[in-house]
DSSP file (Angstrom, degrees, kcal/mol; ACC not computed):
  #  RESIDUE AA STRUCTURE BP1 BP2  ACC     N-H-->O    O-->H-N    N-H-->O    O-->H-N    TCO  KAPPA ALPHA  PHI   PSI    X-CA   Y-CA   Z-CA
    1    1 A X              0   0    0      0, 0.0     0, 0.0     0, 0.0     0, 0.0   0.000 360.0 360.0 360.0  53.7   29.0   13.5  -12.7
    2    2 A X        +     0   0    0      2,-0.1     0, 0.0     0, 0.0     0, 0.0   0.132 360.0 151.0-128.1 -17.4   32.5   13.4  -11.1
    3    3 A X        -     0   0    0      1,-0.1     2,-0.5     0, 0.0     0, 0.0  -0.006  47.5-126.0 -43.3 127.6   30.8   13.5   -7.7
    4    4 A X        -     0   0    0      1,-0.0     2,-0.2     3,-0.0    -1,-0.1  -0.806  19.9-127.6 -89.0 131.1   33.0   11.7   -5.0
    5    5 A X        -     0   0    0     -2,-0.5     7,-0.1     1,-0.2    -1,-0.0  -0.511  33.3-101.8 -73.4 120.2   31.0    8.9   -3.1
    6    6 A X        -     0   0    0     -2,-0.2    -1,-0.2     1,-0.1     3,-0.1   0.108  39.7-171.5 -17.9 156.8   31.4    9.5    1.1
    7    7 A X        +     0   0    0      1,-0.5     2,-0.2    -3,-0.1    -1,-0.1   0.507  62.1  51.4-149.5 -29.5   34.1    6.5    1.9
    8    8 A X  S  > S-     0   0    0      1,-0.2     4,-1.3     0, 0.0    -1,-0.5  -0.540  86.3-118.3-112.3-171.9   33.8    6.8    5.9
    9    9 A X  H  > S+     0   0    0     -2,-0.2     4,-1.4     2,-0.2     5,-0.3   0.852 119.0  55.7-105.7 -65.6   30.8    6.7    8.5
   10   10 A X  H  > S+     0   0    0      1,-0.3     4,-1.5     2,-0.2     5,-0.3   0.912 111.0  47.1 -71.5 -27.9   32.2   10.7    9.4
   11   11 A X  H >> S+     0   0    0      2,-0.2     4,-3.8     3,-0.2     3,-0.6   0.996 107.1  50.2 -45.5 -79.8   31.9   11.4    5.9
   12   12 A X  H 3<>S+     0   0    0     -4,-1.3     5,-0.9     1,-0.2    -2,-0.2   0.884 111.8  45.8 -24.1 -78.2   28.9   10.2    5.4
   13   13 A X  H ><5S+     0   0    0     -4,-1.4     3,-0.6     1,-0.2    -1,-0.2   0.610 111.3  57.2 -43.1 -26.3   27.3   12.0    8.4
   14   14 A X  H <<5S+     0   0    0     -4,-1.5    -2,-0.2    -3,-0.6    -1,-0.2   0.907  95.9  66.2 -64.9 -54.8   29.2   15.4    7.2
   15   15 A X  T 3<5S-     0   0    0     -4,-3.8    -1,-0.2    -5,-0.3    -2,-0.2   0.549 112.2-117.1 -57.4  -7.7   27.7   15.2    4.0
   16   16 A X  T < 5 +     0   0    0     -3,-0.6    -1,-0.1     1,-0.3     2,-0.1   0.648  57.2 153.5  90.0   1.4   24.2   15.8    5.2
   17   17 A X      < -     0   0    0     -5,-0.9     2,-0.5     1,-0.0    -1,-0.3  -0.400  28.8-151.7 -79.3 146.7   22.7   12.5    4.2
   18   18 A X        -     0   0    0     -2,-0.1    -1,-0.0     2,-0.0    -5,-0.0  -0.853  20.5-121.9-128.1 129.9   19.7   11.1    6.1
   19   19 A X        -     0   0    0     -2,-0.5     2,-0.6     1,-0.1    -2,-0.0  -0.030  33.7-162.8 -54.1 114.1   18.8    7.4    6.4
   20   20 A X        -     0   0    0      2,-0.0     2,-0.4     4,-0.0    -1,-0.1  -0.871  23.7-116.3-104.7 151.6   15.0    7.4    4.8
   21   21 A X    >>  -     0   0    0     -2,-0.6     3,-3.1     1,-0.1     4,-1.6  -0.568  29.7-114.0 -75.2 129.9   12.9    4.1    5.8
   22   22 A X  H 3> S+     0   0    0     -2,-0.4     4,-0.9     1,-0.3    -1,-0.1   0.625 110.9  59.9 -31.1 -47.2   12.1    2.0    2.5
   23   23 A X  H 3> S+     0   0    0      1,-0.2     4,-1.9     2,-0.2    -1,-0.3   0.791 104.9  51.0 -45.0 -36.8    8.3    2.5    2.5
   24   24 A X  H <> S+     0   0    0     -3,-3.1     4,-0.8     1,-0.3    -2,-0.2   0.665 112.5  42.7-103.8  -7.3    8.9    6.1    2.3
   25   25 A X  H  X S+     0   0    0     -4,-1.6     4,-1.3     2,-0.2    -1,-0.3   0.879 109.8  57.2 -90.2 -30.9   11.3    5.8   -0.8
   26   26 A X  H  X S+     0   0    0     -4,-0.9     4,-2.2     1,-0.2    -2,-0.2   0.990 116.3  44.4 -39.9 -49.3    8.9    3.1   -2.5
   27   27 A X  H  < S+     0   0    0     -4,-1.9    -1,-0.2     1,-0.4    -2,-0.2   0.644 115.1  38.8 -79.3 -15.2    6.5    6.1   -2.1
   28   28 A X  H  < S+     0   0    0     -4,-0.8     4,-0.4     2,-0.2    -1,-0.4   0.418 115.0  54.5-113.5 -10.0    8.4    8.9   -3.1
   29   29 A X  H  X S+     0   0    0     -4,-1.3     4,-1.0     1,-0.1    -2,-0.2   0.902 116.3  44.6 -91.9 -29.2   10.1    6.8   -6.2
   30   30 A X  T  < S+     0   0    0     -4,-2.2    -2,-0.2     2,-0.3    -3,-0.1   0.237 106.2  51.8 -54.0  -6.2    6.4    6.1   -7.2
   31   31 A X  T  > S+     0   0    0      3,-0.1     4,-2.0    -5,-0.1    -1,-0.2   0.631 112.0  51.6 -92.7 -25.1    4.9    9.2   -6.8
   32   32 A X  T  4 S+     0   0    0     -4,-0.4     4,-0.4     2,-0.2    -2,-0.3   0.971 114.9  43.8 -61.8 -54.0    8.0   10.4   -9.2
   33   33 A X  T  < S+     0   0    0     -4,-1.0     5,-0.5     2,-0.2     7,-0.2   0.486 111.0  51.7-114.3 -23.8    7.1    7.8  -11.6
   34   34 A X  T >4 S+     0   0    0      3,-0.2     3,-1.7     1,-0.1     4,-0.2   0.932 108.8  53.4 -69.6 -84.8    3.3    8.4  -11.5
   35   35 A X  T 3< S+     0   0    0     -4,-2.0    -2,-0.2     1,-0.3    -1,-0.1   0.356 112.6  42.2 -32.9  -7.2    3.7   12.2  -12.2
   36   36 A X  T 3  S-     0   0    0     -4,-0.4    -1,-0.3     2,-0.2    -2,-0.1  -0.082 112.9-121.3-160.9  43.7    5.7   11.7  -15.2
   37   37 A X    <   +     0   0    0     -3,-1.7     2,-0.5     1,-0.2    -3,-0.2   0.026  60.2 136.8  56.6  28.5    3.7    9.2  -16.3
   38   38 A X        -     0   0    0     -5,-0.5     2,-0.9    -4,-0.2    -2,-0.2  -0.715  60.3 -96.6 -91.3 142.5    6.0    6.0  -16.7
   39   39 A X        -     0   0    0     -2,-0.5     3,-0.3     1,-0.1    -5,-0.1  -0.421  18.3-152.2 -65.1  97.9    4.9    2.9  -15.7
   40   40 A X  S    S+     0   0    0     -2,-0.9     2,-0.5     1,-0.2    -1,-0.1   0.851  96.9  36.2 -38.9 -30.0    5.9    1.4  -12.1
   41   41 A X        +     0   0    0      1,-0.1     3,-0.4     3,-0.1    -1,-0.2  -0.714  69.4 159.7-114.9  72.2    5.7   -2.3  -13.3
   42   42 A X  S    S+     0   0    0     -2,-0.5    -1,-0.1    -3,-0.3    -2,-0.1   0.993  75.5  53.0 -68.2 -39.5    7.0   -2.5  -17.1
   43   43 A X  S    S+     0   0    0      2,-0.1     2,-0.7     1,-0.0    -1,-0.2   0.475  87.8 102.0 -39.5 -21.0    7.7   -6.0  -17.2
   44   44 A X        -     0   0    0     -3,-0.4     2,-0.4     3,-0.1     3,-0.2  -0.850  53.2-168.8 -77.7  97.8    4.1   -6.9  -16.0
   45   45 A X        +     0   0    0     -2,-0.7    -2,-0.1     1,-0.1    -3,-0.0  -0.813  58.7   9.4-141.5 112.3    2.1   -8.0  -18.5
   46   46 A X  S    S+     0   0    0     -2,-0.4    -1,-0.1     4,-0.0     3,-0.1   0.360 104.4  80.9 113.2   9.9   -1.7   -8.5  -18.4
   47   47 A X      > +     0   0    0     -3,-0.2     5,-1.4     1,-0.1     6,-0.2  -0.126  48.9 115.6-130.7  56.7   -2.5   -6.9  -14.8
   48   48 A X  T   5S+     0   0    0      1,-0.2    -1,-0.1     3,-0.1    -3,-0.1   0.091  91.7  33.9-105.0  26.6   -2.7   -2.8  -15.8
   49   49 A X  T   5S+     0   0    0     -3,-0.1    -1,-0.2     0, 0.0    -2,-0.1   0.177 126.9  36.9-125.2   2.8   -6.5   -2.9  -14.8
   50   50 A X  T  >5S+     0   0    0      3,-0.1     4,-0.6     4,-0.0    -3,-0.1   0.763 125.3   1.8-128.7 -84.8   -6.4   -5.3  -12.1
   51   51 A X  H  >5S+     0   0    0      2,-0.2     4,-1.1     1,-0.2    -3,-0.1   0.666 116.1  64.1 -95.4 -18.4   -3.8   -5.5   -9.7
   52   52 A X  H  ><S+     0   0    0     -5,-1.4     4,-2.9     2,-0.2     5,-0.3   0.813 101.7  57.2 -75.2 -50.6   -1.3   -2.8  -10.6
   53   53 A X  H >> S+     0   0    0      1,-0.2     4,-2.5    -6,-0.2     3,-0.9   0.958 107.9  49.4 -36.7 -68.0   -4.1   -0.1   -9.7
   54   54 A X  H 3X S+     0   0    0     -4,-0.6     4,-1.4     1,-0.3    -2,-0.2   0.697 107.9  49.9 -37.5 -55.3   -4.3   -1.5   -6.5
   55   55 A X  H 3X S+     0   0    0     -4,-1.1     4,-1.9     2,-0.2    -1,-0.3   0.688 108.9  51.4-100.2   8.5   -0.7   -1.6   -5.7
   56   56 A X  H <X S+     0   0    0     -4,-2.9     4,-1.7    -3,-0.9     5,-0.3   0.826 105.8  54.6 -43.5 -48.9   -0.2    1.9   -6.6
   57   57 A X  H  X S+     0   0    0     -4,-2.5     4,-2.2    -5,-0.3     6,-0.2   0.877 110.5  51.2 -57.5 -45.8   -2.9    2.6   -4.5
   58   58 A X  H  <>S+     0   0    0     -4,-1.4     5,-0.6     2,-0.2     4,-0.3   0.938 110.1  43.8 -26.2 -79.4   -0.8    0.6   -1.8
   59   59 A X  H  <5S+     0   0    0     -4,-1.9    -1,-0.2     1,-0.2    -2,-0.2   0.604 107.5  52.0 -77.2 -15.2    2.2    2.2   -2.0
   60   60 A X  H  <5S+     0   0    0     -4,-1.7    -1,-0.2     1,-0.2    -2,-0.2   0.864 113.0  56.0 -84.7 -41.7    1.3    6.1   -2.2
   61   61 A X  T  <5S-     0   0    0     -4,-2.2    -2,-0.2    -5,-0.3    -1,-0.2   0.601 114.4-120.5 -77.7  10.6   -0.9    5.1    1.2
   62   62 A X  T   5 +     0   0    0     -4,-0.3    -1,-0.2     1,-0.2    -3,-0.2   0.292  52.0 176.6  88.6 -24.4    2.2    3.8    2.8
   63   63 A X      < -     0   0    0     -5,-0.6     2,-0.3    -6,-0.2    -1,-0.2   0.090  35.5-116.1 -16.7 118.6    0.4    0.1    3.1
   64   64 A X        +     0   0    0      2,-0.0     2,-0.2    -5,-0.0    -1,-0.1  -0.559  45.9 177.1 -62.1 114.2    2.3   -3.3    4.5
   65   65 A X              0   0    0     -2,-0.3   -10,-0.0     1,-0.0     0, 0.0  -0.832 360.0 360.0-108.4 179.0    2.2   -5.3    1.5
   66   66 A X              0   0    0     -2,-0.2    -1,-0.0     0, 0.0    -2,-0.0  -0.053 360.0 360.0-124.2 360.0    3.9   -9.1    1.0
């Protein structure tokens, strides 16, 4: 894991990286996290029927939450 980090802008762009928008990494680190069954919220204690459904449901549809 030795991998060297990009250090300029032209680096950066060489390497083939692409700027993804936040929603769609919420959604794609929560669809990871679904499938292979760990729990988006561990720390959340006493809403895994109630509200946690709900903002799963939120964040795989791409949904403005606050």
């Amino acid at each position: 894991m030795s991998e060297s980090r990009p250090t300029t802008l032209g680096e950066l762009r060489a390497s083939g990286w692409a700027s993804v928008p936040v929603r769609q990494e919420l959604r794609r680190n929560a669809t990871e996290r679904i499938r292979s069954s760990e729990p988006l919220f561990d720390d959340v204690l006493g809403y895994h029927n109630t509200v946690i459904p709900q903002v799963e449901n939120a964040l795989l549809a791409g949904h403005d939450m606050i």
